[in-house]
C-alpha positions as CSV (number, residue, x, y, z in Angstrom):
1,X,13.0,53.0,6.7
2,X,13.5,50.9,3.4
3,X,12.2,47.3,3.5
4,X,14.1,44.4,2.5
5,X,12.9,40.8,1.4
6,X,14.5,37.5,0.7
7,X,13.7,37.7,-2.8
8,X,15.2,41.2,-3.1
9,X,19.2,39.4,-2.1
10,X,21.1,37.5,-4.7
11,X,20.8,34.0,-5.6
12,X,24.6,33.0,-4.0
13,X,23.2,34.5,-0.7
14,X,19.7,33.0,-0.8
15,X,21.5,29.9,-1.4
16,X,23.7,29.8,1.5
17,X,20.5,31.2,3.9
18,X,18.9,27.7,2.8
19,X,21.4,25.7,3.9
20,X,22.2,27.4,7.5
21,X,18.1,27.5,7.5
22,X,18.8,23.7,6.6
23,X,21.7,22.7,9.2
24,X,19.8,24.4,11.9
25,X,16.1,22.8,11.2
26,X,14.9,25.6,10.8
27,X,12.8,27.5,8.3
28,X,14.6,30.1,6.2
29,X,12.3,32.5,8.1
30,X,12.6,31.3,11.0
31,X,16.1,31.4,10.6
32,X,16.3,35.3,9.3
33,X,15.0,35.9,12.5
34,X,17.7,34.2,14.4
35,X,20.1,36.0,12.4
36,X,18.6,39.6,12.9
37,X,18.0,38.9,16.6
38,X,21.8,38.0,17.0
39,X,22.7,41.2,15.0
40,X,20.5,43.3,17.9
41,X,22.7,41.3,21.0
42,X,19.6,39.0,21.9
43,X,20.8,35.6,22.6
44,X,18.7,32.3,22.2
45,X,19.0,28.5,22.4
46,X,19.8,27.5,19.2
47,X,17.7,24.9,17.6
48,X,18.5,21.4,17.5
49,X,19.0,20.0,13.9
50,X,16.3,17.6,12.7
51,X,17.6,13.8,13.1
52,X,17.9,12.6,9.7
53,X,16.0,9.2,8.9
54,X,17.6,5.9,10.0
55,X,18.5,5.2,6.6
56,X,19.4,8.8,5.2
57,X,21.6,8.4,8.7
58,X,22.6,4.7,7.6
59,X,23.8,5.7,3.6
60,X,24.7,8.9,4.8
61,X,23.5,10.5,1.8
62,X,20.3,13.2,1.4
63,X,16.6,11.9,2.0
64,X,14.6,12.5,-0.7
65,X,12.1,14.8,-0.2
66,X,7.8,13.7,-0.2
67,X,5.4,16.7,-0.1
68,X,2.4,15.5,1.2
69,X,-1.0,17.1,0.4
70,X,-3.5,16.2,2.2
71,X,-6.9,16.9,0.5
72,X,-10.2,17.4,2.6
73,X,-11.7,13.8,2.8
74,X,-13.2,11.5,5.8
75,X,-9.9,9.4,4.4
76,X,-7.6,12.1,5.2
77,X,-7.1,10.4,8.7
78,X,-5.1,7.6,6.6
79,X,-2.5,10.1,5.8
80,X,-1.3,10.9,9.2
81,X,-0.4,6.9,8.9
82,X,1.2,7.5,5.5
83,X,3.5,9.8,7.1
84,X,4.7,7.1,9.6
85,X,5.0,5.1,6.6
86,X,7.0,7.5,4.6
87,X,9.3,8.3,7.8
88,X,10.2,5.3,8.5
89,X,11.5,4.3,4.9
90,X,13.7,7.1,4.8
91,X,12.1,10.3,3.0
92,X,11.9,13.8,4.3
93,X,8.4,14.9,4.8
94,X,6.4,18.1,4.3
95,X,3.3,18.6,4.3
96,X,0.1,21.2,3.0
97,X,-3.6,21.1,4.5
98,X,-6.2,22.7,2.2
99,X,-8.6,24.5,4.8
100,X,-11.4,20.9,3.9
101,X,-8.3,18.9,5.6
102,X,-8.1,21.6,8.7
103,X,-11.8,19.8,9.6
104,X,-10.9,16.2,9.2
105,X,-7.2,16.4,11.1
106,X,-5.1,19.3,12.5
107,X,-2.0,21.1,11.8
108,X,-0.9,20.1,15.2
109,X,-1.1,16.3,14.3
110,X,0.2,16.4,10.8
111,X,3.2,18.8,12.1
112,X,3.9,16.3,15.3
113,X,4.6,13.5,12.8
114,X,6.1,15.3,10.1
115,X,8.4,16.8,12.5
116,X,8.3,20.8,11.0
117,X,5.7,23.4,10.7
118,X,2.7,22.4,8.1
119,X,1.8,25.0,5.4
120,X,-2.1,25.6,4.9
121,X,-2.6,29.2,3.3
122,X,-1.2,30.9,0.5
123,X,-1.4,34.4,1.5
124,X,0.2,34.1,4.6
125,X,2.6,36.8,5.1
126,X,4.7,35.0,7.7
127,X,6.0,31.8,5.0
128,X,5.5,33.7,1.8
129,X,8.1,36.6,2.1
130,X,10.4,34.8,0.2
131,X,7.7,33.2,-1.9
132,X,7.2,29.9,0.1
133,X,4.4,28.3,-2.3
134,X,7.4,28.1,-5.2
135,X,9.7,26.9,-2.6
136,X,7.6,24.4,-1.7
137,X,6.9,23.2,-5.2
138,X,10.9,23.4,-6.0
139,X,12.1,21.4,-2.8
140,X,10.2,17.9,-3.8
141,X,11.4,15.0,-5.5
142,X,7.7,13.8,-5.4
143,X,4.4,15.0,-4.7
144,X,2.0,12.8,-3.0
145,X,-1.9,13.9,-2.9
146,X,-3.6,11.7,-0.5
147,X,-6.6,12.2,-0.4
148,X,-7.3,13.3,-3.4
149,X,-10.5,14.4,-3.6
150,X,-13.0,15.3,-6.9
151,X,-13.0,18.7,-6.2
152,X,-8.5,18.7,-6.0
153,X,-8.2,17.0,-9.1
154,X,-11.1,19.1,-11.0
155,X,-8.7,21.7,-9.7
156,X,-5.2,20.1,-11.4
157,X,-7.3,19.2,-14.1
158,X,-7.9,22.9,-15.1
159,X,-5.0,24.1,-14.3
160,X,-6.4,26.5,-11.6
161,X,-4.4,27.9,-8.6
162,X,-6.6,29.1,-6.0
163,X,-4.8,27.5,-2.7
164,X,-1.7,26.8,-1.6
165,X,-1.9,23.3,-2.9
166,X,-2.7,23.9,-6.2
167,X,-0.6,26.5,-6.5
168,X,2.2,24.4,-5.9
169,X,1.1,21.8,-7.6
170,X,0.9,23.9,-10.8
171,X,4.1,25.3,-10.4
172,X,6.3,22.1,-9.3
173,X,8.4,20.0,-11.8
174,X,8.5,17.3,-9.9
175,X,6.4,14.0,-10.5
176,X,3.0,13.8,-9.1
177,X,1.1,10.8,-7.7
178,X,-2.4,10.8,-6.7
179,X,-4.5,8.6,-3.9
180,X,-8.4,9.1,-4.8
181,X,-10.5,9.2,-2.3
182,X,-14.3,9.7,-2.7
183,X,-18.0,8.5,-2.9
184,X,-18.1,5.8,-6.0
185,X,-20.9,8.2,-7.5
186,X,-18.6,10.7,-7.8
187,X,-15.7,8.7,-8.9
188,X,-17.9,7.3,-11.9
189,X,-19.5,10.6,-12.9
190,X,-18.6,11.5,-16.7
191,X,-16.9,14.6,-15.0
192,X,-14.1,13.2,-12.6
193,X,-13.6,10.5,-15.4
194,X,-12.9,13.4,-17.7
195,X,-10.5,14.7,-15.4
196,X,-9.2,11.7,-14.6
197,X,-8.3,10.9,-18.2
198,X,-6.5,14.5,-18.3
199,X,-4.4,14.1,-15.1
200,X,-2.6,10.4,-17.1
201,X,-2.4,12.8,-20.0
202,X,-0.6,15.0,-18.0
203,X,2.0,12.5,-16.4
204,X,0.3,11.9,-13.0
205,X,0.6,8.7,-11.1
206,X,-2.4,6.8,-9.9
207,X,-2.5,4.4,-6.9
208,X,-6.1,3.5,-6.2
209,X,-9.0,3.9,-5.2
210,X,-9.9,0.6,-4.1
211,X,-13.4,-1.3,-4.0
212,X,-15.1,-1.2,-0.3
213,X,-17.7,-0.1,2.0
214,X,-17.9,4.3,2.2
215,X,-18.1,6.2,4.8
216,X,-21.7,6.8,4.0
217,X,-24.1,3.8,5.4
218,X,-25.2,1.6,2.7
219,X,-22.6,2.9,0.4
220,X,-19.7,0.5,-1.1
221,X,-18.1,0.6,-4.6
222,X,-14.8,2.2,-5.7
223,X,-13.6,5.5,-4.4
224,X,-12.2,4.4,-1.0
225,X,-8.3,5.5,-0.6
226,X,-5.2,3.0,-1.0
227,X,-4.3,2.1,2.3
228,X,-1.1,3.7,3.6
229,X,1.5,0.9,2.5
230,X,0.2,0.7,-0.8
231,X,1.0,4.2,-1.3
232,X,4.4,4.4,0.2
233,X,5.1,1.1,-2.7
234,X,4.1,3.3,-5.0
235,X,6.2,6.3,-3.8
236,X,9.8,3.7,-3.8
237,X,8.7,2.7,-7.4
238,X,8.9,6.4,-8.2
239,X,11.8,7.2,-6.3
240,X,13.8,4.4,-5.5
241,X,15.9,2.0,-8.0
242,X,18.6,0.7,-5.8
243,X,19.1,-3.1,-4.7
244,X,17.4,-1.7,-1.0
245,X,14.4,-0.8,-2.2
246,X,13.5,-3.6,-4.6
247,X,15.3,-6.8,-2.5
248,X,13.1,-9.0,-5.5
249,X,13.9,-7.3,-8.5
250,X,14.5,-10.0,-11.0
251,X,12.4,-12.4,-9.2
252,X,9.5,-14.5,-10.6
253,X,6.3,-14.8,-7.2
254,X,3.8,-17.2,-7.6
255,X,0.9,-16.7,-5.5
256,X,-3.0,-17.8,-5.0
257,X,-5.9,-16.2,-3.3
258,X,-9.2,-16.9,-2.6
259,X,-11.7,-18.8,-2.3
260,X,-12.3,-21.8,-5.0
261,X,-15.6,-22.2,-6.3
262,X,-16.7,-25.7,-6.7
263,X,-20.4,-26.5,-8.3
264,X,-23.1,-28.6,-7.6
265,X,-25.1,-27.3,-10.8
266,X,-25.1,-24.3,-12.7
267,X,-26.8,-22.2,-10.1
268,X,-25.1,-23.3,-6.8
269,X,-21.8,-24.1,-6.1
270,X,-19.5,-25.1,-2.4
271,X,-17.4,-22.0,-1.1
272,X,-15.8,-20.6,2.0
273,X,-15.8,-17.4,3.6
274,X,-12.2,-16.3,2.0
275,X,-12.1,-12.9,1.2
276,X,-8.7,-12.9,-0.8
277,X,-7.6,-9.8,1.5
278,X,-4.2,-11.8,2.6
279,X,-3.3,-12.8,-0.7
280,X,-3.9,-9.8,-2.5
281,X,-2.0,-7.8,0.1
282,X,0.8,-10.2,-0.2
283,X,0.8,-9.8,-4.1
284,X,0.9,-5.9,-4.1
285,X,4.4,-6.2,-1.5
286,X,5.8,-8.2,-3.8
287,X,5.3,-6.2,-6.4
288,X,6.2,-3.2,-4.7
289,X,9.3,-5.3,-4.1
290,X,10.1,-5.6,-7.4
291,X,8.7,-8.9,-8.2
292,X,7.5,-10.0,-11.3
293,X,4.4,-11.5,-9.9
294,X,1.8,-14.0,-10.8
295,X,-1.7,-13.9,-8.9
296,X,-3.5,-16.8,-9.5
297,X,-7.4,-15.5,-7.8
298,X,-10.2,-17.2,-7.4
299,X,-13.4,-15.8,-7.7
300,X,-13.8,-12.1,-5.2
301,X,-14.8,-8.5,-5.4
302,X,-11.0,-6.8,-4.7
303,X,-9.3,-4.6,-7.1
304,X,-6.6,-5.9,-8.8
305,X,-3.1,-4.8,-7.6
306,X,-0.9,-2.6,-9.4
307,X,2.3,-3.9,-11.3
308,X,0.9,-7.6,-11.0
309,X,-0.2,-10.2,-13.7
310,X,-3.6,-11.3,-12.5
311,X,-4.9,-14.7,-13.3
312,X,-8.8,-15.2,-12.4
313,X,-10.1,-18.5,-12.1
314,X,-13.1,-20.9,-10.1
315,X,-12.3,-24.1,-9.0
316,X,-9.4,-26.0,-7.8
317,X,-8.5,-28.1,-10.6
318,X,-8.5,-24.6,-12.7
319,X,-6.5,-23.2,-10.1
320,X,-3.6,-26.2,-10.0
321,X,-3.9,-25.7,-13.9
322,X,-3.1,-22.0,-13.8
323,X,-0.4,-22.0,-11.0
324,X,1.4,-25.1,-13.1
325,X,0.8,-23.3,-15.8
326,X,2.6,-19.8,-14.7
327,X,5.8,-22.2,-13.3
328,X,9.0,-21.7,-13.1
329,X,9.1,-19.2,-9.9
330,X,11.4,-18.1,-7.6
331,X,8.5,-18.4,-4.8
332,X,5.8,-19.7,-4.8
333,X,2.8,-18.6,-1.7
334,X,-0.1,-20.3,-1.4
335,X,-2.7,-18.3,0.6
336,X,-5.9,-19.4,-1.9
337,X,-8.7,-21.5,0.0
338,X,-9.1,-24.6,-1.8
339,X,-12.1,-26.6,-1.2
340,X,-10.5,-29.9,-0.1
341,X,-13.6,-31.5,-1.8
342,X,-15.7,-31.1,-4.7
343,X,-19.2,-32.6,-5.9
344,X,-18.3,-36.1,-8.1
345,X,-21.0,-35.3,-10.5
346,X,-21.7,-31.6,-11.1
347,X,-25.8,-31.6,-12.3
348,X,-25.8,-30.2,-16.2
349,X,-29.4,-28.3,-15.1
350,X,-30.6,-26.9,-12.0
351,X,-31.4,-29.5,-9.7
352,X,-35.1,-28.9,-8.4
353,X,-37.2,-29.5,-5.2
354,X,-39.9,-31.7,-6.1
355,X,-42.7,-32.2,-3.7
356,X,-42.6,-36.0,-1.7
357,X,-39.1,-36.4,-3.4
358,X,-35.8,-37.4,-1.6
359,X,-33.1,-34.9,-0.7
360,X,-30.5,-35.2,-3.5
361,X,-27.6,-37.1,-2.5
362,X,-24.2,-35.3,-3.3
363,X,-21.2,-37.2,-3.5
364,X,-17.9,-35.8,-2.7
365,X,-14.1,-36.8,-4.0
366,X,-11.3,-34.9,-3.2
367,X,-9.8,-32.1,-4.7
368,X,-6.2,-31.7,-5.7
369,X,-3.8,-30.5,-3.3
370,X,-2.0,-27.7,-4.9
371,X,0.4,-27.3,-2.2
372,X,1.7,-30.5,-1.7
373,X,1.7,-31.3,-5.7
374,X,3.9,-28.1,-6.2
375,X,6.1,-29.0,-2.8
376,X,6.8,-32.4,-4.2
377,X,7.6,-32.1,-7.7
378,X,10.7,-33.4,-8.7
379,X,11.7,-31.1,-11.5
380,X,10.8,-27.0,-11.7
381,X,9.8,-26.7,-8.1
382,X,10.3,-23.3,-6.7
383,X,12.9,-22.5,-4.2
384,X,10.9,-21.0,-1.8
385,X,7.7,-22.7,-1.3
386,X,4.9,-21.8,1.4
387,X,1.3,-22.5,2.4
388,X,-1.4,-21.4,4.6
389,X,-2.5,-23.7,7.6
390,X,-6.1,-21.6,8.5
391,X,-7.3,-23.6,11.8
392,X,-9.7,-23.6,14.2
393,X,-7.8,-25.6,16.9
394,X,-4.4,-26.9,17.7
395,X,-2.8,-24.3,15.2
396,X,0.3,-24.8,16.0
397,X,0.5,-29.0,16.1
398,X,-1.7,-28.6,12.9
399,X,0.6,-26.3,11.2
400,X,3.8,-28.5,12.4
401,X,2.1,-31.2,10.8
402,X,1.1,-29.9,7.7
403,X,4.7,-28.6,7.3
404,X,6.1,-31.9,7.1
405,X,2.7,-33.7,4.9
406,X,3.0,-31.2,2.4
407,X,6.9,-30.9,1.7
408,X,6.6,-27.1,1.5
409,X,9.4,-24.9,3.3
410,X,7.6,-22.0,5.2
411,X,3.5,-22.4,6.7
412,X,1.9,-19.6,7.5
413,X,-0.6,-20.7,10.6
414,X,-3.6,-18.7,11.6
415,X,-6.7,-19.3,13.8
416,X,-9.6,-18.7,12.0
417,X,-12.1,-19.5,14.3
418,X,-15.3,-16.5,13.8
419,X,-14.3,-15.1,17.1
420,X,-11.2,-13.9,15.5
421,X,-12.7,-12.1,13.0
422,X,-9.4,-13.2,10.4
423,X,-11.4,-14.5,7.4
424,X,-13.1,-11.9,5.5
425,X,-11.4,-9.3,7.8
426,X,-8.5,-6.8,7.8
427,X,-6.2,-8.2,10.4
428,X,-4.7,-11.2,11.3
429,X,-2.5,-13.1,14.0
430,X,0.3,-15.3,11.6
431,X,2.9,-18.0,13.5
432,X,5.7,-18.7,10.7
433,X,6.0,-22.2,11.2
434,X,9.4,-23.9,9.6
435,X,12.4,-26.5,10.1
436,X,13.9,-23.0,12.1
437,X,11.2,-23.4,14.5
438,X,8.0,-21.2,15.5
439,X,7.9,-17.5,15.0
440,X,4.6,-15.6,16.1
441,X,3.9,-13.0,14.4
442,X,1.9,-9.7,16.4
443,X,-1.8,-9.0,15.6
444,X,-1.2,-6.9,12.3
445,X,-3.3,-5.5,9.3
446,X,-3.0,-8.0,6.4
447,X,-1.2,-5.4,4.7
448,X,1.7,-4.8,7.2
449,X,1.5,-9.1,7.1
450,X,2.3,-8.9,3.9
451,X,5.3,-6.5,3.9
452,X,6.6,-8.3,6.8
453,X,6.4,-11.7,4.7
454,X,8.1,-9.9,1.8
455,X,10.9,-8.8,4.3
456,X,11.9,-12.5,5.3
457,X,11.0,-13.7,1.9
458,X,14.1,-11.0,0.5
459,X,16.4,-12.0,3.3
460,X,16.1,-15.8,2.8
461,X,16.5,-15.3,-0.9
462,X,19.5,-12.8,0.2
463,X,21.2,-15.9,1.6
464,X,21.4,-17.6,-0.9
465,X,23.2,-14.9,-3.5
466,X,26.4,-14.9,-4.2
């Protein structure tokens, strides 16, 4: 009995196999099953279509299409989130496991959120009778590698294809962006530099890795992944152009972060617990929003954004410099921690203990108020200004009051009090606080804070336009 394969039947008929494959959500396999099973007089329940994306549904036009490779890293349990991410912004998803993935997450999860089978081996007869792995490779706007680990990009780097996923990634056309992920030892070593400096030769994307603690105890540096939203902003900058996707093209966003570093002598200085986390997670939605934006930082150990002009300085009278400096804007946010107070008369030298002698005296006077200076000005204020109320009590009644001291249009109110764990951490609780009234925010990640600022922030300025 002769054999017959997909590849074997003419482009025009391979063509239209897709598309009922397509209009059936089905594989084309899967679907020349179908097709031979109603050619023997065996019925089945035909297969409910996929439900397009709310917004593929909404524009009625096609998705575009992610492939998502998921490398074998402790962070691959961040890309099961990306695909949320992904989803819920329109694309169509696939996705590949190399077998080092199969022991972090399964098939099962990955192809529960993805909605479709998930491809994991290149010889297997079942998806590669019509040559899946160039399929695969042909059917993608953009392929995202997340994690990427040292040994996947050594891999690209070479130009070997020895799995399914480099195999595709070898043979696809379409543009690549990689998510590092990895130990900082091995992200520094003179060999994944090397490669590293290949894959931009190339034309690959980057988007990460970002400076933090490992999942090995005592080990921090850079090499941990971009969190989920900051890869699905860096997949709309490579796919998406439209109004939608950028709501702040064209528009200039001021922002501060941080803490402010005020001395007493060379050697010691007054500080707060800030970590910068907020702001720098608002700066990188804004910029992912199309934003021309201006980060005005004071002094902490986060990596720089992507896309955004970064402005490091110490104390608050260097800060009000800078942020008067980077004026006009369209917004300006102010999520820095300014020390409300600074030492009168900084010592030139170390000031030293000295046996019998009095404690130095330090005299405070009062630092500028960068928010209410900015809300008040007469001439080049921004639009859209808004500040941070961080309290420990009455948050609310504080953040009502500040509102209406400092002139600004929008406070941002949180409780920082240690229990909470917001300062320094990775979450936080926000009540929006305006002439509107109160709206309170749900416990969040500072990054999906930050999106969700960005969101109104668009709409309000959407007002406004003509």
């Amino acid at each position: 009995m002769a054999s017959l394969t997909v590849r074997q039947l003419d482009e025009a008929l391979k063509q239209q196999l897709r598309l009922r494959a397509a209009r059936n959500g089905r594989s084309v396999e899967d679907e020349v099953r179908s097709i031979l099973r109603e050619a023997a007089g065996e019925t089945e329940t035909p297969a409910q279509p996929a439900a397009p994306p709310a917004s593929a549904a909404a524009t009625a036009t096609t998705p575009l299409r992610v492939l998502l490779i998921i490398g074998g890293g402790i962070a691959a349990y961040k890309s099961l989130d990306l695909i949320r991410r992904l989803k819920e912004r329109g694309y169509a998803v696939r996705c590949i496991l190399t077998e080092a993935a199969t022991q972090f997450v399964t098939p099962l999860a990955a192809g529960a959120l993805v909605g479709s089978r998930v491809h994991t081996d290149l010889f297997n007869a079942e998806h590669e009778f019509d040559v899946g792995h160039i399929r695969l490779a042909r059917e993608a706007d953009l392929i995202v590698v997340a994690p990427a680990t040292a040994d996947l990009m050594a891999k690209m780097a070479q130009g070997l294809a020895s799995d399914l996923a480099t195999a595709v990634l070898l043979a696809t056309r379409a543009k690549i962006l990689l998510a590092p992920a990895m130990n900082p030892a091995m992200w520094s070593h003179k060999a994944t530099q090397r490669n590293l400096a290949q894959l931009k030769a190339d034309g690959v994307a980057l988007i990460g890795p970002n400076a933090g603690e490992m999942a090995e105890r005592g080990e921090r540096g850079f090499g941990r992944m971009a969190e989920p939203l900051e890869i699905a902003g860096a997949v709309d900058r490579l796919l998406k152009t439209d109004a939608a996707a950028q709501p702040l093209k064209g528009k200039h966003v001021l922002i501060t972060a941080g803490p402010t570093h005020e001395p007493i002598d060379p050697v010691r200085y007054i500080a707060n617990r800030s970590s910068g986390k907020q702001g720098y997670a608002i700066a990188a939605a804004a910029a992912e929003a199309g934003a021309a934006v201006t980060l005005i930082s004071g002094p902490v150990t986060l990596r720089k954004p992507d896309h955004v002009d970064v402005i490091d300085v110490e104390s608050a009278r260097d800060m009000l410099a800078a942020v008067e400096k980077a004026l006009p804007a369209d917004v300006a946010i102010f999520a820095a921690a300014v020390a409300d107070w600074r030492v009168a008369n900084a010592g030139e030298q170390k000031i030293k203990k000295q046996a019998g002698a009095a404690v130095p005296q330090l005299a405070l006077t009062e630092n500028p108020d960068i928010l209410s200076t900015i809300a008040h000005r007469t001439q080049g204020r921004p639009p859209l200004v808004i500040g941070f109320a961080a309290e420990t009590e009455n948050v609310i009644a504080n953040a009502k009051a500040k509102l209406a001291k400092k002139g600004c249009d929008w406070i941002l109110a949180n409780d920082v009090s240690p229990a909470t764990g917001i300062m320094g951490g990775d979450s936080n609780t926000i009540h929006l606080v305006s002439a509107d009234g109160i709206d309170d925010w749900p416990s969040q990640s500072k990054e999906d804070a930050a999106a969700m600022l960005i969101a109104k922030i668009a709409a309000a300025i959407g007002k406004d336009r003509p």
